[in-house]
Structures are given as C-alpha cells and as structure tokens.
C-alpha positions in Angstrom: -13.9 14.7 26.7 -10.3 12.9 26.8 -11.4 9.9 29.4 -14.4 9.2 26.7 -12.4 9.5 23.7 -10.1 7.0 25.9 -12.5 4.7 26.3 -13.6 4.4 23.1 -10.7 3.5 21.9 -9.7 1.3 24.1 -13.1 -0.7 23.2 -12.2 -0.4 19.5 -8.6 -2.4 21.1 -11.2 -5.2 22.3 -13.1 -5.3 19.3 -10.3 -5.8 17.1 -8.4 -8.7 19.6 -11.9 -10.3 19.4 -12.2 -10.3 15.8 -8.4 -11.7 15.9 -9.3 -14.3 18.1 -12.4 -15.4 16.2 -10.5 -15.6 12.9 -7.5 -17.8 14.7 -10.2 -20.5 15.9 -12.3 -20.3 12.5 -8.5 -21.1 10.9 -8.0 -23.9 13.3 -11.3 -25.1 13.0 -10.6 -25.4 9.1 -7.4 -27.0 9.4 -9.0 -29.8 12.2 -12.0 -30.2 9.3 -9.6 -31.0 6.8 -7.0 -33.2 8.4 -10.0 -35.2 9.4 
C-alpha cells in the first residue's frame, strides 16, 4: 500500500528531527554545564 509506505516514512522523518532536536539541547546543555 503506497499511502502506508507513506506514512511510514514520513514518521521515520519525525523520528530522525526528534533525535536531532534532542542531540542540539543535550549539546547546549553541555556547553551551559561547562561555562558554568
């Protein structure tokens, strides 16, 4: 089915800007932590 195939991928798409996400606030959390 192409819509589920669609879908699928589109959720793989949200799954990778989370993970992007995450790793840009653990780095800024770092950087806060060590200018403190």
């Amino acid at each position: 089915n192409k819509q589920e195939a669609r879908s699928e991928e589109e959720a793989r798409g949200i799954k990778d800007y989370f993970k992007k996400l995450l790793q840009k606030a653990i780095v800024i959390q770092c950087r806060r932590n060590i200018s403190v």
